[in-house]
C-alpha positions as CSV (number, residue, x, y, z in Angstrom):
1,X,0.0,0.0,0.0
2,X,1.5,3.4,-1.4
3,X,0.0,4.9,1.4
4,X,1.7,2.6,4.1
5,X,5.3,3.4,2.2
6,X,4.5,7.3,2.6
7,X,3.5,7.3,6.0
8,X,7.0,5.1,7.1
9,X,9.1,7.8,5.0
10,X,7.3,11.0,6.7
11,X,7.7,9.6,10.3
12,X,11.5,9.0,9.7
13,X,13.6,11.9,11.1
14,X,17.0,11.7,9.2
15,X,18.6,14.1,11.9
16,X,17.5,12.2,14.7
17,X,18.9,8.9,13.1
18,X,22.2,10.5,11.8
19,X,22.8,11.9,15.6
20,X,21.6,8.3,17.3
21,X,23.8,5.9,14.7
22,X,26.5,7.8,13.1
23,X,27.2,10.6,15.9
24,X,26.1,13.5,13.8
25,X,28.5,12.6,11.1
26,X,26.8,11.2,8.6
27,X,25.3,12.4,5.5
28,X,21.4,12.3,5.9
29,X,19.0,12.4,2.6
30,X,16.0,11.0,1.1
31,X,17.7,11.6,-2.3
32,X,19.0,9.3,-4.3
33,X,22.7,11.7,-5.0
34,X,24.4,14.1,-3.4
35,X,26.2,17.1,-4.4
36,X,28.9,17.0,-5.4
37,X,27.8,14.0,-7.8
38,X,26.7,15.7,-11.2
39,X,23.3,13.8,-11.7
40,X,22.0,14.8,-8.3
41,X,18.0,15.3,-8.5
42,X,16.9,19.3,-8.7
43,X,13.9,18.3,-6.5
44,X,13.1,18.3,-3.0
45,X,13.3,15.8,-0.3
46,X,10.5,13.8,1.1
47,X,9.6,15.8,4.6
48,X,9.9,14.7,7.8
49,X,6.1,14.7,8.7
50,X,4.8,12.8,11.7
51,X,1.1,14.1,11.6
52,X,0.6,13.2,8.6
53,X,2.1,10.0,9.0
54,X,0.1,8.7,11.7
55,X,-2.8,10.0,9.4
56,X,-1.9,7.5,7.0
57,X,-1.2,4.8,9.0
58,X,-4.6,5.4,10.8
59,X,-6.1,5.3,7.6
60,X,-4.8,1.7,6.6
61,X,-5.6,0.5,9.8
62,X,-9.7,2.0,9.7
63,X,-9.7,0.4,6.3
64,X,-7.9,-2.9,6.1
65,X,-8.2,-4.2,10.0
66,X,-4.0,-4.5,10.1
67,X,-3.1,-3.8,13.6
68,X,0.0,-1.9,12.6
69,X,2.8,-4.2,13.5
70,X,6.0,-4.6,11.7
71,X,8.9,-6.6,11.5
72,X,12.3,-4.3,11.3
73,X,15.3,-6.4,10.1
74,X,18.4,-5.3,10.4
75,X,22.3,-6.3,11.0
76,X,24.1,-7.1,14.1
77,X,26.6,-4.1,13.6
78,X,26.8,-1.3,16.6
79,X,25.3,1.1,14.1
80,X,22.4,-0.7,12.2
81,X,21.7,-1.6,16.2
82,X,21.5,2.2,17.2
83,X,19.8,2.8,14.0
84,X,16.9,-0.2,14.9
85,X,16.5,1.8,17.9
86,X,15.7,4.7,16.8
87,X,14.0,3.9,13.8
88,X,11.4,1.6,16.5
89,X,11.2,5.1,18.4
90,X,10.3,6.9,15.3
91,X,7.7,4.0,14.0
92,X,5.8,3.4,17.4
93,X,5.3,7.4,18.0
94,X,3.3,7.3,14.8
95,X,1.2,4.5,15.7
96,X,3.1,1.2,14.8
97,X,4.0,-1.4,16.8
98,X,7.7,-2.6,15.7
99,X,9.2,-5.5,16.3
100,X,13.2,-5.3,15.4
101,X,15.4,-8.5,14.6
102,X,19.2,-7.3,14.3
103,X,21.0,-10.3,13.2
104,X,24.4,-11.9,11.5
105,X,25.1,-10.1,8.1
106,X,24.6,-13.3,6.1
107,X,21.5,-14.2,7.8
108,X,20.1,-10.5,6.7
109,X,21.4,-11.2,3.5
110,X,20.0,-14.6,3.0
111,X,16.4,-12.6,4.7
112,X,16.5,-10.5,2.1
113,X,18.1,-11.6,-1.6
114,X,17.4,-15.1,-1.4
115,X,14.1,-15.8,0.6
116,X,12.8,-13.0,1.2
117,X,11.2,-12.6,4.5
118,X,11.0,-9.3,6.3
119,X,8.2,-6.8,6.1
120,X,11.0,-3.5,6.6
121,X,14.5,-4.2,6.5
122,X,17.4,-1.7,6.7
123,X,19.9,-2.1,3.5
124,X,22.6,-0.5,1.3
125,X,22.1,0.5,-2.6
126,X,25.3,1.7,-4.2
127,X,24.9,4.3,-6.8
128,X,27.6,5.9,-9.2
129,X,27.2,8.9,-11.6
130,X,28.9,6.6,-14.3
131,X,26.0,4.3,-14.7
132,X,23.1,4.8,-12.0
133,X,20.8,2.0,-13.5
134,X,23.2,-0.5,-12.4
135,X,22.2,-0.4,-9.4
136,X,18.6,1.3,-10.5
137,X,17.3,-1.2,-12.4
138,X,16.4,-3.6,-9.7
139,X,13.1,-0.8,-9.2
140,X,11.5,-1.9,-12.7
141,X,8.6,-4.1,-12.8
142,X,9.4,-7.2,-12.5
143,X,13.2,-6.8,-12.4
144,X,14.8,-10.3,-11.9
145,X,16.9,-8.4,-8.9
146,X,13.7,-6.7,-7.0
147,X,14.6,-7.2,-3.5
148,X,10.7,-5.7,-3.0
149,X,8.1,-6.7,-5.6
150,X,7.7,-3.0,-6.4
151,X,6.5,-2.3,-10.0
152,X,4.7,1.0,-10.7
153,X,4.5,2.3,-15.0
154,X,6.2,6.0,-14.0
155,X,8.9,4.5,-12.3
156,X,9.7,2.3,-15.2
157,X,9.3,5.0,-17.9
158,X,11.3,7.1,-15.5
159,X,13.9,4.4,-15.0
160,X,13.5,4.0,-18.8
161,X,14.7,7.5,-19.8
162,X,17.5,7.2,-17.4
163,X,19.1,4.5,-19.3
164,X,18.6,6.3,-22.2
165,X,21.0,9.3,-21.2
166,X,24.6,9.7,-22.3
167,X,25.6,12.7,-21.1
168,X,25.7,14.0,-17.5
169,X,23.5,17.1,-18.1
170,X,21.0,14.4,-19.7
171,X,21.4,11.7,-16.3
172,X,20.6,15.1,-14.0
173,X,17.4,15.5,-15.8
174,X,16.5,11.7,-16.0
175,X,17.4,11.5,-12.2
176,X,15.0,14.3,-11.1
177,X,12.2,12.4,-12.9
178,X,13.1,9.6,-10.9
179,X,13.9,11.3,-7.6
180,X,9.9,12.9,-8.2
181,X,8.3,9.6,-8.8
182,X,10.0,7.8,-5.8
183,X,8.9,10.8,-3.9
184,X,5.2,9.8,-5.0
185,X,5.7,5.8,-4.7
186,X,8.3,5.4,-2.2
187,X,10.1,2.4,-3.1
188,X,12.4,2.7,-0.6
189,X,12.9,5.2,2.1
190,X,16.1,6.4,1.4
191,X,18.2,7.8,4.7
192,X,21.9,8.2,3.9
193,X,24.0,9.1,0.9
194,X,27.5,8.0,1.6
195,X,31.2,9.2,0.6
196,X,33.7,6.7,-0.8
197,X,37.6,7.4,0.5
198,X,40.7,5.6,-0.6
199,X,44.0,6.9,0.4
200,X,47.0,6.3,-1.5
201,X,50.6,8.7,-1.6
202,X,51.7,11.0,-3.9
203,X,54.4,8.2,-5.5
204,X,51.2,6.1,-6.6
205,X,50.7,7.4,-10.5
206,X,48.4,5.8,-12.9
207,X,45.4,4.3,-10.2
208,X,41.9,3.6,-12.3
209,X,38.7,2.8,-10.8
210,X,36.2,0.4,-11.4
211,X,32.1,1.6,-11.7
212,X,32.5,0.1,-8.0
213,X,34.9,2.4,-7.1
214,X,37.4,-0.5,-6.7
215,X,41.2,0.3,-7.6
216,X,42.7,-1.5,-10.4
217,X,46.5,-1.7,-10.8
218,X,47.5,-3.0,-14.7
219,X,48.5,0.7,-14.9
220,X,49.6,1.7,-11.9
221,X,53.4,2.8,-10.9
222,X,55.4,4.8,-8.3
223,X,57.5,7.6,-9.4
224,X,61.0,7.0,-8.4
């Protein structure tokens, strides 16, 4: 229900989550990119809106008989722990009643790729500028690598026109059209953006990087 998958995105408080699990120093934001990435959307971010979350919720509830309760699955990590926590706070003060399982990486994995069973589950997507539908394409109907079951016909022609563009100027404008229907269907609530670092001297010439960000070396030399 689009109107369940609102109504979790409103009640989430990105500040509140970034202070609790990363200290303050993460980077919270429902967007899909982050300056300084070139195809960042040019829209805005889903609000943090309890009120009319718990209207929502209310709503399902009057209408369908659910009583409101939710599984949460997450990892055993000290900071998907801190972020259950407060992500249960956030839930039940909008009128759901959360039930969190933080467990072993694999097991999460296995939860959620292979057999899926969860009902909210607290996971990474990696996105680069190069090609954003690699990772993307896993929100089209019917994708063979939906982690969800989400399918919705402006996503896809959103998605569509996205793998379509060449040039940055043309992903930025695909990616806003995508960033405004997942404002609308919530796939996924979206609550970090994160920064990739690898460190390497001065002396190391001739690095190149995978899609992944990964390092490759057939190039690679130190300057004497």
């Amino acid at each position: 229900d689009v109107r369940l998958r609102r109504a979790i995105a409103y009640a989430l408080d990105l500040e509140a989550i970034n202070e609790r699990a990363e200290g303050g120093e993460g980077l919270p934001t429902s967007l899909l990119a982050i300056d300084p990435m070139a195809i960042e959307p040019d829209t805005d971010e889903i609000p943090f809106d309890p009120d009319r979350s718990r209207e929502l919720i209310e709503e399902v509830m009057d209408e369908t008989g659910w009583d409101g309760s939710v599984r949460l699955l997450g990892g055993d990590t000290p900071v998907l722990q801190e972020m259950s926590i407060v992500i249960e706070a956030l839930l039940e003060s909008v009128g759901l009643e959360v039930e969190p399982e933080n467990l072993p990486t694999e097991v999460v994995n296995e939860r959620i790729i292979f057999s899926p069973d969860y009902d909210l589950a607290l996971f990474s997507m990696s996105l680069f500028e190069e090609s954003p539908m690699a990772r993307l394409n896993q929100w089209m109907t019917d994708s063979p690598r939906s982690r969800t079951g989400f399918g919705d016909p402006a996503m896809d022609e959103a998605l569509t026109e996205l793998q379509r563009a060449v040039t940055r100027e043309e992903k930025q404008e695909a990616m806003t059209d995508v960033q405004e229907v997942w404002n609308e269907t919530v796939p996924s609530a979206v609550l970090f953006a994160r920064e990739d670092f690898i460190a390497y001297t001065d002396e190391v010439h001739g690095l190149r990087f995978s899609r992944d960000s990964t390092p490759v070396f057939h190039t690679a030399f130190l300057e004497e």
